[in-house]
C-alpha positions as CSV (number, residue, x, y, z in Angstrom):
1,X,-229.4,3.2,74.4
2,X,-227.7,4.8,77.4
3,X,-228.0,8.2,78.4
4,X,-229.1,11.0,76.3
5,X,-227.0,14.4,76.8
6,X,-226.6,17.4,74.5
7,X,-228.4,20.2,73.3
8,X,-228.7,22.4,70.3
9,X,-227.7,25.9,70.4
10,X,-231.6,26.8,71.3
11,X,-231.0,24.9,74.6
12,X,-233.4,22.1,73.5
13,X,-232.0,18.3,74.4
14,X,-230.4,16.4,71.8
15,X,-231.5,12.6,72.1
16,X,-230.8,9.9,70.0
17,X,-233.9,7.8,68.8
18,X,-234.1,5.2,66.4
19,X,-237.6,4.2,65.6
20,X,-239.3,1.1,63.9
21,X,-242.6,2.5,62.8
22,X,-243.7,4.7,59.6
23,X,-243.5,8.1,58.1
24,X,-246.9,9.7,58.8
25,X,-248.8,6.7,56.9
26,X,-251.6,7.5,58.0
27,X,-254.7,4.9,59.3
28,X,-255.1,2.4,56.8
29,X,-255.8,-1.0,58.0
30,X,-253.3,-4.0,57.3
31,X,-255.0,-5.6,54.3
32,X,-255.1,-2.8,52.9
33,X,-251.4,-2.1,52.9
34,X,-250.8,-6.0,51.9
35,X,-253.0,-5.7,49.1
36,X,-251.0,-2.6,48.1
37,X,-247.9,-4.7,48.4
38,X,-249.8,-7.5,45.9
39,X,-250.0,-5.2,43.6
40,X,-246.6,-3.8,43.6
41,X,-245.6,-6.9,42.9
42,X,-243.9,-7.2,47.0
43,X,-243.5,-11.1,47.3
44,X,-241.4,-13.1,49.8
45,X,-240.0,-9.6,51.1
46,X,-242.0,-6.2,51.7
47,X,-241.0,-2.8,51.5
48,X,-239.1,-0.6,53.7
49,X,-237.9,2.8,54.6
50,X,-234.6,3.6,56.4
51,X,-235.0,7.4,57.5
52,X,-231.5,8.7,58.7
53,X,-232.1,12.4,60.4
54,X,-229.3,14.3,60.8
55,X,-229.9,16.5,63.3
56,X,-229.1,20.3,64.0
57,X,-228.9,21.1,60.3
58,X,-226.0,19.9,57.9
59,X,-223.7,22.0,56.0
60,X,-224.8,21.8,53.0
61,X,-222.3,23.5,51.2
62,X,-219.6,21.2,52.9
63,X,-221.3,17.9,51.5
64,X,-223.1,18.0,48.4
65,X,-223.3,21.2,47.1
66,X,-219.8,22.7,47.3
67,X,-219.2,26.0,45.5
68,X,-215.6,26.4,44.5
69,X,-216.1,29.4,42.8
70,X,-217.4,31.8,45.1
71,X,-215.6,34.2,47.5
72,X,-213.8,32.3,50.2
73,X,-216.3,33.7,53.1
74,X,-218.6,31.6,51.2
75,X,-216.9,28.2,49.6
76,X,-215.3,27.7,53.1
77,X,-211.6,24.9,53.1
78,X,-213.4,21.6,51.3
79,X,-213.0,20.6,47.5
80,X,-215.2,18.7,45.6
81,X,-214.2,15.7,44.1
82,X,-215.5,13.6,41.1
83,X,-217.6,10.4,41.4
84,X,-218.5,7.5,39.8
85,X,-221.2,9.2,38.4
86,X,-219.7,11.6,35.1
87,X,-220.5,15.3,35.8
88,X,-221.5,14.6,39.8
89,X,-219.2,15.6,42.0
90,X,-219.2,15.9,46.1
91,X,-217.2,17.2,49.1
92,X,-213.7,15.7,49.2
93,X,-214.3,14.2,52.8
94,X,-216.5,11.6,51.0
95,X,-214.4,9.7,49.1
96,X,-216.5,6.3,49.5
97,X,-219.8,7.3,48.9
98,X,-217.8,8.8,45.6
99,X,-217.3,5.2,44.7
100,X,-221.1,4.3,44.9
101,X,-222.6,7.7,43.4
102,X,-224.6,5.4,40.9
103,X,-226.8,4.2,44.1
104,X,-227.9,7.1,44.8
105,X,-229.7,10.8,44.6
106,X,-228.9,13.9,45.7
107,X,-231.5,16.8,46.4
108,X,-230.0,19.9,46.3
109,X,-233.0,22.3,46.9
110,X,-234.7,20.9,49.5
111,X,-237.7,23.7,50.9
112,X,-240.2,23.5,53.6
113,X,-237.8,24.0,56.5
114,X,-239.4,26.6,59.4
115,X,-235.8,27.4,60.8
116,X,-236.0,25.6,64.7
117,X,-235.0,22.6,65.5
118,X,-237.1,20.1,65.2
119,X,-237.4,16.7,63.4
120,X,-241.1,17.3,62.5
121,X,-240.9,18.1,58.6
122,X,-238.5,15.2,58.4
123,X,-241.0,12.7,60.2
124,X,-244.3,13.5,58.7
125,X,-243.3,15.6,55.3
126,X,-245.7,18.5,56.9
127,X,-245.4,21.7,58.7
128,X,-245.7,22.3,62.4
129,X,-248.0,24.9,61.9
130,X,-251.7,25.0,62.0
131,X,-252.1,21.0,63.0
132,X,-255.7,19.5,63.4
133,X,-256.8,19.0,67.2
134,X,-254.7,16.8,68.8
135,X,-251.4,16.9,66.4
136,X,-250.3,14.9,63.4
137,X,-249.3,11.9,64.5
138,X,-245.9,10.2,65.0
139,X,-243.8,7.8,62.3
140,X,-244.2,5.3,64.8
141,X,-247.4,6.1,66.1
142,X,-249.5,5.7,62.3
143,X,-247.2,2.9,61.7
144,X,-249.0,1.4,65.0
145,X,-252.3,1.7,63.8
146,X,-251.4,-0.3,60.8
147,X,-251.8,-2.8,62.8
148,X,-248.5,-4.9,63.4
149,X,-245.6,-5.3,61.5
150,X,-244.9,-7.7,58.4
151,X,-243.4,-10.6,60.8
152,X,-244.3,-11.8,64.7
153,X,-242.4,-10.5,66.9
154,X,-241.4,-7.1,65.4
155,X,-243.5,-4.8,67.4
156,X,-244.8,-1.6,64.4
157,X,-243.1,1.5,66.6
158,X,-240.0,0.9,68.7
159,X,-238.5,4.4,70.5
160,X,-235.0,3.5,71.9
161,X,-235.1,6.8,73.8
162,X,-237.0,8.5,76.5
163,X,-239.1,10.9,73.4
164,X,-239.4,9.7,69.8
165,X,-241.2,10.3,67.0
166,X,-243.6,13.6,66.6
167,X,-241.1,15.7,68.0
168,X,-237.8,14.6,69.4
169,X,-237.6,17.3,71.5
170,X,-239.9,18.8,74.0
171,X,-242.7,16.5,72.6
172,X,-246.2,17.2,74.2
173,X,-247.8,13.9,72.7
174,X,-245.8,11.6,70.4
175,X,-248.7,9.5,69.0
176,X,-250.8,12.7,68.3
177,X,-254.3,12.1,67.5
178,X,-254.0,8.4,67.2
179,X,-253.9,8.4,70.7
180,X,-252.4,6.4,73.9
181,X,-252.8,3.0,72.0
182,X,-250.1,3.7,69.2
183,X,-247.5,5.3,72.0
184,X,-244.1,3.8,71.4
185,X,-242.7,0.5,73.2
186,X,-239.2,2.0,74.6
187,X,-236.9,-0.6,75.6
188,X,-233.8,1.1,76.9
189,X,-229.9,-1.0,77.1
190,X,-230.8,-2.5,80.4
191,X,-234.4,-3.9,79.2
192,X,-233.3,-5.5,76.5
193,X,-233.1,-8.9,78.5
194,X,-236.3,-8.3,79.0
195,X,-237.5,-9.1,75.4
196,X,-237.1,-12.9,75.8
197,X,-238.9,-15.1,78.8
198,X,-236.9,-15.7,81.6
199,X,-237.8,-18.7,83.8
200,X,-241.4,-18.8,82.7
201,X,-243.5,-21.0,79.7
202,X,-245.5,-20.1,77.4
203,X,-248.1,-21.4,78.6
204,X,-247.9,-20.0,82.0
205,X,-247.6,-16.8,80.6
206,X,-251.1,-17.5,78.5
207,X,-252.5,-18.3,82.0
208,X,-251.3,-14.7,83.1
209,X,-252.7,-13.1,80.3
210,X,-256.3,-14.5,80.6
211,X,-255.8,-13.4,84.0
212,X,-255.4,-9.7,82.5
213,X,-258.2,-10.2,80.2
214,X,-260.6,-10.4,83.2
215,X,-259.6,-8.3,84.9
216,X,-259.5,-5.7,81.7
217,X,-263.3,-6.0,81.2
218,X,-264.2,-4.7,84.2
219,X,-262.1,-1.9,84.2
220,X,-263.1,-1.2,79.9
221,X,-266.6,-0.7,80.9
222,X,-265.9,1.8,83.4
223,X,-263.3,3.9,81.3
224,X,-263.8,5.7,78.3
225,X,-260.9,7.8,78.2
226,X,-259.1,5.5,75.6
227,X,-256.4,4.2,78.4
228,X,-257.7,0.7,78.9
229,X,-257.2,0.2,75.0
230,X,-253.9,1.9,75.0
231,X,-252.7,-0.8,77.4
232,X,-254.2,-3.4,75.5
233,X,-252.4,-2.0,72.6
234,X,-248.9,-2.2,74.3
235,X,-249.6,-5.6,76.5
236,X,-250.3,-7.3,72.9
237,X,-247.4,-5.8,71.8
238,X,-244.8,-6.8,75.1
239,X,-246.7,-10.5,74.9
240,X,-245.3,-10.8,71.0
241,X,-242.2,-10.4,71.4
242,X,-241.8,-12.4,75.0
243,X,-243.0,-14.7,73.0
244,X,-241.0,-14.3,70.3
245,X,-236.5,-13.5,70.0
246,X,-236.9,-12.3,66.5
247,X,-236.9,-8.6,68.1
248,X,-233.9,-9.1,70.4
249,X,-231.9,-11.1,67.8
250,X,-232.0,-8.0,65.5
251,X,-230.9,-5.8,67.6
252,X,-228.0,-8.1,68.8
253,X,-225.2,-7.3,66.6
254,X,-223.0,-9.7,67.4
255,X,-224.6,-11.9,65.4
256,X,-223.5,-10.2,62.4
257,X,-220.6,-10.9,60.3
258,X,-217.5,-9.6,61.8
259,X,-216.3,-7.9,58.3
260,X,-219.7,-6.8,58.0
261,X,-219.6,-4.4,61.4
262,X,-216.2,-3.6,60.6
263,X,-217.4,-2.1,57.2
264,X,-220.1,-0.2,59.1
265,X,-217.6,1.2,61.7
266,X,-218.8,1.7,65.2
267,X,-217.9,4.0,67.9
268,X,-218.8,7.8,66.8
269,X,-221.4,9.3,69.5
270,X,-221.8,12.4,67.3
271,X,-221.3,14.7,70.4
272,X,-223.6,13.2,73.3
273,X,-221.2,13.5,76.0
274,X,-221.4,10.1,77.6
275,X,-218.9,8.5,75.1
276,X,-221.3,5.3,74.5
277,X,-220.9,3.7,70.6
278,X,-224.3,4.3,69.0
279,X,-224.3,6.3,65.8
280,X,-222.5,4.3,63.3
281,X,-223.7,0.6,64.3
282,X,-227.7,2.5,64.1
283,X,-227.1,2.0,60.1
284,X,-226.4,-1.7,60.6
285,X,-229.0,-1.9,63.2
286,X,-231.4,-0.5,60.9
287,X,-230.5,-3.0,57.9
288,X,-231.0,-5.7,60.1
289,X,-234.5,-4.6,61.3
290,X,-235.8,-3.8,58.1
291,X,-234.5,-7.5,57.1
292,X,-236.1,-8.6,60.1
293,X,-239.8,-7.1,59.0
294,X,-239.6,-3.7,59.9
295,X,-241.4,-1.5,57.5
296,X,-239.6,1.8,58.7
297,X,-236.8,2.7,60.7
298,X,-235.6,6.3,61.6
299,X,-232.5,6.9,63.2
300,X,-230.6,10.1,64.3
301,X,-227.1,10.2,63.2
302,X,-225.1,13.2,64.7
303,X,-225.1,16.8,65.7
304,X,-224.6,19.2,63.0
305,X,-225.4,22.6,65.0
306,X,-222.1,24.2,64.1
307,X,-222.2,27.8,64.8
308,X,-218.8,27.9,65.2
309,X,-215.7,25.6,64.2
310,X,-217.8,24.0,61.6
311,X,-215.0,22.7,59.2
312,X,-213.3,21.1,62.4
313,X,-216.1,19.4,63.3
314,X,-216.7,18.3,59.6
315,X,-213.9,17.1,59.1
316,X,-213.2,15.7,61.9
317,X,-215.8,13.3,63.0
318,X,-219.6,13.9,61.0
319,X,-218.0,13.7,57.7
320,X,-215.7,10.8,57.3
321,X,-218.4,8.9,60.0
322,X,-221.7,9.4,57.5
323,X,-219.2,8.7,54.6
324,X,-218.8,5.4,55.8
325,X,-222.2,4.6,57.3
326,X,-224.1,5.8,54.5
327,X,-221.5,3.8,51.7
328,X,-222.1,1.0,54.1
329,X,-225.6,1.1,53.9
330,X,-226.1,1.6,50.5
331,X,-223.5,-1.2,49.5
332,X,-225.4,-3.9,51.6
333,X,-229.0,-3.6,51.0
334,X,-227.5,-3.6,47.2
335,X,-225.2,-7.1,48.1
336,X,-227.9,-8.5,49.5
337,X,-230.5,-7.9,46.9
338,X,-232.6,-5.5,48.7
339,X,-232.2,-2.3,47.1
340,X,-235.2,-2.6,45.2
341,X,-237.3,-3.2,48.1
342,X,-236.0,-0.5,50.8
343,X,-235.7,3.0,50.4
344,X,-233.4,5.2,52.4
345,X,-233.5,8.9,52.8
346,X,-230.7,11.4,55.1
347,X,-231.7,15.0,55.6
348,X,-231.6,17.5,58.6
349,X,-234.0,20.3,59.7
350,X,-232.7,22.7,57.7
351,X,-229.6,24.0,55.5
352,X,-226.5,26.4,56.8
353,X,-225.9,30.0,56.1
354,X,-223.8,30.8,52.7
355,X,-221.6,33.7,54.6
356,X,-219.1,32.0,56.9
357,X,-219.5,33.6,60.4
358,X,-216.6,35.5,62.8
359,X,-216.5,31.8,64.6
360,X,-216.0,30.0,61.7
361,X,-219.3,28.2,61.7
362,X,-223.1,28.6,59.4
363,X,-225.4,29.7,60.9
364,X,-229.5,28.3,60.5
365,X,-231.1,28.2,56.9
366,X,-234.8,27.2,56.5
367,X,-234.6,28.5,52.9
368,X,-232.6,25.9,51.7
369,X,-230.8,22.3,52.5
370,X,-230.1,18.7,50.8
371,X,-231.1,15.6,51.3
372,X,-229.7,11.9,49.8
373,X,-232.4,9.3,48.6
374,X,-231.0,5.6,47.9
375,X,-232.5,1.6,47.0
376,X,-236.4,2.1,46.4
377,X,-236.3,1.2,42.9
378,X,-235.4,4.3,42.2
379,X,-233.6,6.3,39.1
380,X,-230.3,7.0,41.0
381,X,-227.0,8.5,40.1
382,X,-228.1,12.2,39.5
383,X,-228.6,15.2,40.8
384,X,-232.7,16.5,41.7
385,X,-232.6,20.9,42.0
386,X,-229.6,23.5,42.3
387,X,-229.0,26.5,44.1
388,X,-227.2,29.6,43.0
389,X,-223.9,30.3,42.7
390,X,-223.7,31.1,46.8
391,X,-225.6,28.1,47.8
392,X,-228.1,30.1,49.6
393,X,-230.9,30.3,47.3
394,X,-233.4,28.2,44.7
395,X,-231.8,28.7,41.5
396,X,-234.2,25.8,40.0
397,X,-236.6,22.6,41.0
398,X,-237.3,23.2,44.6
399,X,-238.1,20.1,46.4
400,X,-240.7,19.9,49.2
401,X,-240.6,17.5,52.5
402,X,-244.2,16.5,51.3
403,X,-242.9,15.7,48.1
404,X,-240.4,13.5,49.2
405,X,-243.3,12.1,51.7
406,X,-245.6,10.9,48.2
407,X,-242.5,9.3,47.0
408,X,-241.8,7.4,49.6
409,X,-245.6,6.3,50.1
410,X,-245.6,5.5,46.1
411,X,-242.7,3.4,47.0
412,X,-244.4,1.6,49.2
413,X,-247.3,0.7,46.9
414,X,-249.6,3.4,48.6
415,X,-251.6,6.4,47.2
416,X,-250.6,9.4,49.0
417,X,-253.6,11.5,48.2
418,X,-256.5,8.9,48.1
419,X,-255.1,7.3,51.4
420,X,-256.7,9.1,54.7
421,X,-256.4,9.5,57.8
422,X,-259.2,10.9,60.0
423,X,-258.3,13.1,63.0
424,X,-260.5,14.0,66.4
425,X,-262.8,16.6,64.7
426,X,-263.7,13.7,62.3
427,X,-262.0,15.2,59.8
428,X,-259.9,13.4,57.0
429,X,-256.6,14.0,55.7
430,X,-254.6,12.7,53.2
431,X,-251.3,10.7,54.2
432,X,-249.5,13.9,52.2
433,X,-251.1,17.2,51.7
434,X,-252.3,17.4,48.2
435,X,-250.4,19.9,46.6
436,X,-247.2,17.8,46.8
437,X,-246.7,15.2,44.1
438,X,-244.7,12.1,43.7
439,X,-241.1,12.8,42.1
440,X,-241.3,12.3,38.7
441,X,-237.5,12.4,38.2
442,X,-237.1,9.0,40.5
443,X,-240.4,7.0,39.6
């Protein structure tokens, strides 16, 4: 929505994306993925991810894994507090996701990170090293060759920004070796009104589109590049929802409850410069497009890169904001009896140095950083890993992106090493590489 301004402290853009597509699923057809639903027991609803990046690498020290008793260079100015939860506590600048510690789990020993930023381990559970020909492809992109979304009308991969998906930022080819035809449908604020027929029926817009067709088989039997399908691919995909309001009226939240947005909180830009409201109604958002047939939804929520001034910025606007969108979130798809069905997961990139620096801010840490997993089904209201008594290193259970990945996919009703994926050297993959289990501690 809007314009996208910003950039990390490597000089790459900051953009805001939120996503309807899937976390690396990888190219399994749509019967297949409904019969996996049948036989975890998915009825009238279906199951869903809510992926919440937060990007430029949290604190997290400051959040979830506070250490009181180290020097101050190290503990920094916040307390921890107690939760519902007996024995867990949290930083003090969360006081409401205190109150619903039950419905949810924290990871405090999350590994994999390569130290840039970059959304890629967060997206796809893998590394950005050493990819197959062509690159491993999008959330949005493998959720496109799923072939469609669980309702009309919901188109499988949605980018609400210029880049989304394989990597946010200087991406060479979002839908990686799944190729043009699973690129992402980017409405931006203006096109919105674009989602619903203006002045035109359906059946004169039939008429246009066997118009296309004709045309389309000439031009298919000269090509053989893969463009012609690609365009097939997103005129299917513009004709369902033109022909359909279910997209637009998700995204419209003024159809939502007044109370309800005011419990989400709006307003927070998390640092773009062009003062538009987008952060905090993005949880809401996503709520209502899993509830409308999404299967996956990632959304960015802030800038973390604090290099300098960090407990200001903390304090100040990221904390109290993801306190309340995240206890938001978590509340509703509980009150409204999804919790079972949709999964949520926050992380960022990376974690932040132990040693305060002379600015007052952390500095990047690939060897360790936290995540917060909600809803799914699963066990909640404890605490996965530790670090050691500086924050800065694995003291026990490290947990992997890929790991996090096989839950996720178990979630769903999907095997994360039988499932595969074939790339452009015909060679398959698993949807998460093999040596990366499924959490035992949450299923």
């Amino acid at each position: 929505f809007g314009r996208h301004e910003g950039r990390f402290c490597d000089g790459v853009s900051r953009r805001s994306f939120l996503c309807v597509g899937a976390l690396g699923m990888g190219g399994l057809a749509l019967p297949q993925l409904l019969e996996a639903e049948a036989r975890a027991g998915v009825g009238k609803s279906h199951k869903a991810i809510i992926n919440i990046f937060l990007a430029g690498g949290p604190p997290h020290q400051d959040m979830f894994d506070l250490k009181p008793d180290a020097p101050r260079e190290i503990r920094g100015e916040f307390r921890p507090i107690k939760t519902k939860v007996p024995g867990m506590e949290i930083g003090e600048l969360f006081p409401m996701l205190a109150q619903c510690a039950d419905k949810f789990t924290i990871i405090r020993s999350m590994v994999g990170a390569t130290g840039g930023h970059d959304a890629f381990q967060c997206q796809t559970g893998r590394s950005i090293r050493n990819q197959p020909a062509g690159g491993w492809p999008s959330m949005g992109a493998v959720m496109s060759k799923l072939q469609g979304s669980v309702v009309p009308g919901i188109p499988a991969f949605v980018g609400l920004s210029p880049v989304c998906g394989h990597r946010p930022w200087g991406d060479p080819g979002p839908s990686g070796f799944l190729g043009h035809a699973h690129a992402a449908f980017k409405p931006n604020k203006e096109g919105k009104a674009d989602m619903t027929l203006n002045e035109i029926t359906p059946g004169r817009l039939d008429e246009r589109r066997s118009l296309l067709t004709a045309f389309d088989h000439f031009r298919r039997d000269v090509d053989n590049s893969g463009v012609i399908d690609g365009l097939d691919a997103f005129q299917q995909r513009a004709l369902g929802m033109l022909t359909s309001s279910k997209l637009a009226e998700a995204l419209d939240l003024s159809q939502e409850d007044p109370k309800v947005r005011e419990r989400y909180g709006k307003g927070f830009t998390g640092n773009y410069g062009d003062g538009a409201p987008r952060n905090l109604e993005h949880f809401l958002m996503a709520r209502r497009l899993v509830e409308a047939g999404a299967r996956v939804v990632t959304l960015n929520f802030g800038r973390w890169d604090f290099h300098s001034d960090n407990f200001n910025e903390a304090k100040n606007t990221h904390l109290p904001y993801f306190d309340q969108g995240m206890s938001a979130l978590v509340e509703d798809l509980h009150a409204r009896g999804m919790d079972k069905d949709v999964a949520v997961v926050a992380w960022g990139e990376f974690g932040r140095t132990p040693t305060i620096n002379k600015d007052a801010g952390r500095d990047h840490w690939p060897r360790v950083g936290g995540g917060l997993l909600a809803g799914g089904g699963f066990r909640t209201g404890q605490i996965i890993g530790a670090t050691d008594r500086l924050g800065g290193e694995i003291a026990e259970r490290g947990v992997h992106f890929g790991e996090v990945f096989a839950t996720l996919y178990k979630h769903l009703g999907l095997d994360p090493h039988e499932a595969t994926f074939t790339d452009l050297a015909g060679r398959p993959h698993p949807l998460v590489d093999y040596q990366h289990e499924v959490m035992k501690e949450l299923v």
